[in-house]
C-alpha positions in Angstrom: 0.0 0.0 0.0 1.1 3.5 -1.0 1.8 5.3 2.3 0.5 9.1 2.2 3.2 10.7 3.1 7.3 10.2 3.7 9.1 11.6 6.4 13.1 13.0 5.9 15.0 13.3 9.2 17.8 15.3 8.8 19.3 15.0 12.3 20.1 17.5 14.5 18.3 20.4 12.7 14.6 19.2 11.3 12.4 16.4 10.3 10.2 17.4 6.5 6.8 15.5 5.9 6.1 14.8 2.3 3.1 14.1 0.6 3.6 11.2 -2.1 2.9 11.5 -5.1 2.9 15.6 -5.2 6.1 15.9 -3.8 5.0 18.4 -1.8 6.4 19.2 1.9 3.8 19.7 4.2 5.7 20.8 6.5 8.9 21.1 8.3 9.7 20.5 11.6 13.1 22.5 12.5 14.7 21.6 15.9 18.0 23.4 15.4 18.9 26.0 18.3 18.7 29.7 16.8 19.2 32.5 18.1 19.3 33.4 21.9 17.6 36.9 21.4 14.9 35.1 19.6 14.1 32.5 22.6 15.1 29.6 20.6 12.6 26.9 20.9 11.4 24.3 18.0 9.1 25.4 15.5 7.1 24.3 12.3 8.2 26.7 9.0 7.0 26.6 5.8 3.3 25.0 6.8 1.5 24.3 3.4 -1.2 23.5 1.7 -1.8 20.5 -0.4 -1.2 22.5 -3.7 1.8 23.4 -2.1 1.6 27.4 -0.8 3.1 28.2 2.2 0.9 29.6 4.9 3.3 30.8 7.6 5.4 33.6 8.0 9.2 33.5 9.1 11.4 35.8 11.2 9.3 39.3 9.8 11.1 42.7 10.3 8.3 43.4 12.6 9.2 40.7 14.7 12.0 38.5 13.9 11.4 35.8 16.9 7.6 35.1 14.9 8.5 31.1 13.5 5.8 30.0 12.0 3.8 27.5 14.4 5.6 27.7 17.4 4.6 26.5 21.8 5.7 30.1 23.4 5.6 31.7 26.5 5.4 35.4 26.7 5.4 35.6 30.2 6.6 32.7 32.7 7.3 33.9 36.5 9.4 36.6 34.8 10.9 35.1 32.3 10.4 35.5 28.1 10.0 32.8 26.4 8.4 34.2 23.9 11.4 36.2 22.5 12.7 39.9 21.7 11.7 42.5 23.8 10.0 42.3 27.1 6.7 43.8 28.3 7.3 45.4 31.5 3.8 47.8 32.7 3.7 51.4 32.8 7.3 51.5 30.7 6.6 49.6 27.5 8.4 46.7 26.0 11.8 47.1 26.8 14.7 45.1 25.5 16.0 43.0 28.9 18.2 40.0 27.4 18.4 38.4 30.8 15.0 37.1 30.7 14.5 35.7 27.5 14.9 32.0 28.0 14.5 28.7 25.5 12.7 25.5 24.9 15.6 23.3 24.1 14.8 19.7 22.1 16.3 17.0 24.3 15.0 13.7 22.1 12.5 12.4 20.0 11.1 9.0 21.4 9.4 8.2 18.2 9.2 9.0 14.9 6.6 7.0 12.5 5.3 6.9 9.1 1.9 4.7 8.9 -0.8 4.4 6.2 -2.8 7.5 7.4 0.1 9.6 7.9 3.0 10.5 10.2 3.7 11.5 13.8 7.0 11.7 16.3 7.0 12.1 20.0 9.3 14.7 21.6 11.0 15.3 24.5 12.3 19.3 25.5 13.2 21.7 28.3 12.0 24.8 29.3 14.8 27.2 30.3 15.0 30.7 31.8 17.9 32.7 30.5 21.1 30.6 31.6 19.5 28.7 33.8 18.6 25.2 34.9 15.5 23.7 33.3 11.7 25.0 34.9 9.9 22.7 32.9 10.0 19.7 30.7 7.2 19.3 28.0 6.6 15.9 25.8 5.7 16.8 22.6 3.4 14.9 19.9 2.9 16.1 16.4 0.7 14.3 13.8 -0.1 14.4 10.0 -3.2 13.0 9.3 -6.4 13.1 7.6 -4.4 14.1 3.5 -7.7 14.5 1.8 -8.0 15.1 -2.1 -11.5 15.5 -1.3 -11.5 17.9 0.9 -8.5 20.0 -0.4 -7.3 19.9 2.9 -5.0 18.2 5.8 -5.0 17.7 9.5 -1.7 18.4 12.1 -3.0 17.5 15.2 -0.6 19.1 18.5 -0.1 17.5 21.7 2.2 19.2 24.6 2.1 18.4 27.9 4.4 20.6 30.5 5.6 19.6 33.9 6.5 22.0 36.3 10.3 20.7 37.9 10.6 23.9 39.9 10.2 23.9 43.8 7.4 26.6 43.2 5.0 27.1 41.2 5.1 28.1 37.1 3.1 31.2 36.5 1.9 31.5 33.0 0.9 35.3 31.9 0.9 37.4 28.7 1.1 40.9 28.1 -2.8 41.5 29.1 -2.2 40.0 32.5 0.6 42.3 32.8 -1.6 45.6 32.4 -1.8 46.0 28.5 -5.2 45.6 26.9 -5.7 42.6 23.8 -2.6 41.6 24.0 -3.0 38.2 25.5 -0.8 36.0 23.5 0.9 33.0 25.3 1.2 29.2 24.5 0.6 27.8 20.4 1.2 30.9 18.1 0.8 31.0 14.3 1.9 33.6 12.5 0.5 34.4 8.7 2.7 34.8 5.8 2.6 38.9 5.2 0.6 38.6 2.1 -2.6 37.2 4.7 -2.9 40.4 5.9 -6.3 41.7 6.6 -7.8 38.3 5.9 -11.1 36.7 6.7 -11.8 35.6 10.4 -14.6 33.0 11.1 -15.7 31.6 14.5 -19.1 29.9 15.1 -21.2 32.7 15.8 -19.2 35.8 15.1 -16.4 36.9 12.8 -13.5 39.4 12.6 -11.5 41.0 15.2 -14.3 41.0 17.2 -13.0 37.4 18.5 -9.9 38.9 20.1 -10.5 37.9 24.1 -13.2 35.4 23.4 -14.1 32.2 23.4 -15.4 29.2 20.9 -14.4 26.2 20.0 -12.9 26.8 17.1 -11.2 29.8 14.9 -10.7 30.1 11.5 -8.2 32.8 9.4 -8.3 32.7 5.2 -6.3 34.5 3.4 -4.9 35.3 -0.4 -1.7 34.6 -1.5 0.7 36.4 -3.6 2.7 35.0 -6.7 -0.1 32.1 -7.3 -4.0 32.9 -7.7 -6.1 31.5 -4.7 -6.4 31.2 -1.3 -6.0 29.1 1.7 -7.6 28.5 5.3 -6.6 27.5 8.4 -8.5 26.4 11.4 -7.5 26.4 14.9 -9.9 24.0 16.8 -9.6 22.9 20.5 -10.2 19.4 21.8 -12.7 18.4 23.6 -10.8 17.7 27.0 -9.1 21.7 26.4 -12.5 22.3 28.1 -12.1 25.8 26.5 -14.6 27.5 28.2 -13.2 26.5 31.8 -16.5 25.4 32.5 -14.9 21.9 33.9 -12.5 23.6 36.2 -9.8 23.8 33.7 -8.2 27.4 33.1 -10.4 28.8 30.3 -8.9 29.6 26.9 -9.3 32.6 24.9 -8.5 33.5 21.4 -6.2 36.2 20.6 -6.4 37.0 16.8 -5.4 39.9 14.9 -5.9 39.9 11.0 -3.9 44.0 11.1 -0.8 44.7 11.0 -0.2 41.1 10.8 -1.8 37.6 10.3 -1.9 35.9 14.0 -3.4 33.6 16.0 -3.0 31.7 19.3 -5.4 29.8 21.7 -4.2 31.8 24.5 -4.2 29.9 28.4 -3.3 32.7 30.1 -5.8 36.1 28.3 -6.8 37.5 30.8 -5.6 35.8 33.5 -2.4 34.7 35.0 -2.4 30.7 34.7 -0.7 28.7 38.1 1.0 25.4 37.4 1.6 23.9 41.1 5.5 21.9 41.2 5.2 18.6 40.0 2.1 19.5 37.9 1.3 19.2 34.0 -0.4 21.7 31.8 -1.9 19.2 28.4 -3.1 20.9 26.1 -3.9 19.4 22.2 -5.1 22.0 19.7 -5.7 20.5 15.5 -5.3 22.8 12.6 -6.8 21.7 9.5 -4.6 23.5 6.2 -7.1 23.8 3.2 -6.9 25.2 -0.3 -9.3 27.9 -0.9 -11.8 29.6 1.5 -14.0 27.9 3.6 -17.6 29.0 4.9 -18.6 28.8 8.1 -21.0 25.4 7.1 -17.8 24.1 5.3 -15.9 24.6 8.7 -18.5 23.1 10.8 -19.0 19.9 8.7 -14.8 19.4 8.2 -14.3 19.9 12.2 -17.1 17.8 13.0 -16.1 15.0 11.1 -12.5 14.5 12.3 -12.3 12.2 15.8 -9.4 13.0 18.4 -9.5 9.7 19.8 -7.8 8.7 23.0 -5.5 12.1 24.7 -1.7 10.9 25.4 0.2 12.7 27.4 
């Protein structure tokens, strides 16, 4: 049986997946330290579309640490992990290189190829600036769901992060620190600058509207340049997220912006600070389904609805 996609491990700085047949990279997983302004930490750069268009952006002159799809942390008990400059209240973001920290790759305890797709388990730390590690996170990204039909593909990603400090973790963002919609923490996708200005769709509302709230899903189209078309992406939740912290878990917000930039992240820590207790994991396991063209809101619904999650591993 033709497998749907092949996966290239270049060791020591990123794994590619492939579709067969097309040729085309789906996307590439890069691993490699960069640099220590930029809090390095792994990241996925060029994401694209079956038909092959790339729908992130990389290192932008607005903000050079922005790596495509990327686990940050703006604010962590003082530390940036987040990268660049820091946002410190009633001064402004302020370049302070002793707190921007990393999220170093330490392993990968599986990498697999299978008829459906591809996935790899990995193992990291989380790092203040020159310090010994806060946090350890096991990592599961996986390719699934490559649908002619549908003109579109699933990555599906897992992280679960386990406080090793004596204290607790405090995870914050800009907004918890005293500056209004600026809540982005935890995944962050950044748009390729010619998404600029594109189309956002929730369930019930769309446009910027959706920055600080709340739904199960969030989607961004946009056009590109060079080739005619466009593309979507959607940003759904899991069901165990429980992203309206109606279940006790910390409730998740969206921060989106669609001006200056392309960007979205399904924030844990909006408006509020988020409190990881020593000795205790944060899981969290977020899908994005990559599509050719622009979806409606009814397209959306019946593509998220019929993709399981299965079984959560942490």
């Amino acid at each position: 049986m033709t497998r749907a996609v092949e996966l290239v491990h270049r060791h020591g700085d990123h794994l590619s997946v492939v579709a067969t047949g097309s040729g085309v990279e789906l996307l590439r997983y890069v691993y490699r330290a960069e640099d220590a302004w930029e809090a390095p930490k792994p990241y996925i750069h060029p994401l694209r579309t079956l038909s092959g268009q790339v729908v992130t952006g990389y290192r932008p002159n607005d903000h050079r640490w922005h790596k495509g799809l990327q686990m940050t942390a703006s604010h962590l008990s003082g530390a940036n992990l987040w990268g660049g400059n820091s946002y410190v209240h009633g001064e402004g973001y302020l370049a302070l290189p002793e707190r921007v920290g990393s999220m170093a790759h330490a392993g990968f305890d599986e990498v697999a190829v299978h008829d459906g797709g591809a996935h790899f388990t990995e193992r990291l730390t989380w790092h203040p600036r020159g310090g010994e590690p806060w946090a350890e996170e096991t990592r599961r990204i996986e390719v699934h769901d490559i649908g002619t039909r549908s003109g579109s593909w699933a990555l599906t990603w897992s992280s679960a992060v386990t406080n090793r400090r004596e204290e607790p973790l405090r995870f914050g963002s800009p907004t918890t620190h005293g500056r209004p919609d600026a809540g982005y923490t935890g995944l962050f996708w950044r748009g390729p600058r010619c998404f600029r200005d594109g189309r956002i769709t929730a369930p019930d509302a769309e446009g910027p509207e959706m920055m600080g709230r709340q739904s199960p899903w969030l989607a961004y189209s946009g056009e590109h340049d060079e080739a005619d078309g466009h593309a979507t992406l959607v940003f759904v939740h899991s069901p165990e997220n429980d992203h309206t912290g109606a279940g006790g878990a910390h409730p998740a917000h969206w921060f989106v912006r669609s001006s200056p930039f392309a960007a979205v992240a399904p924030s844990f820590a909006f408006h509020e600070e988020l409190v990881l207790n020593p000795g205790a994991t944060l899981a969290r396991r977020y899908r994005v389904l990559v599509a050719d063209g622009t979806w409606d809101r009814d397209r959306i619904t019946s593509e998220v609805g019929a993709l399981s999650w299965g079984v959560f591993q942490e």
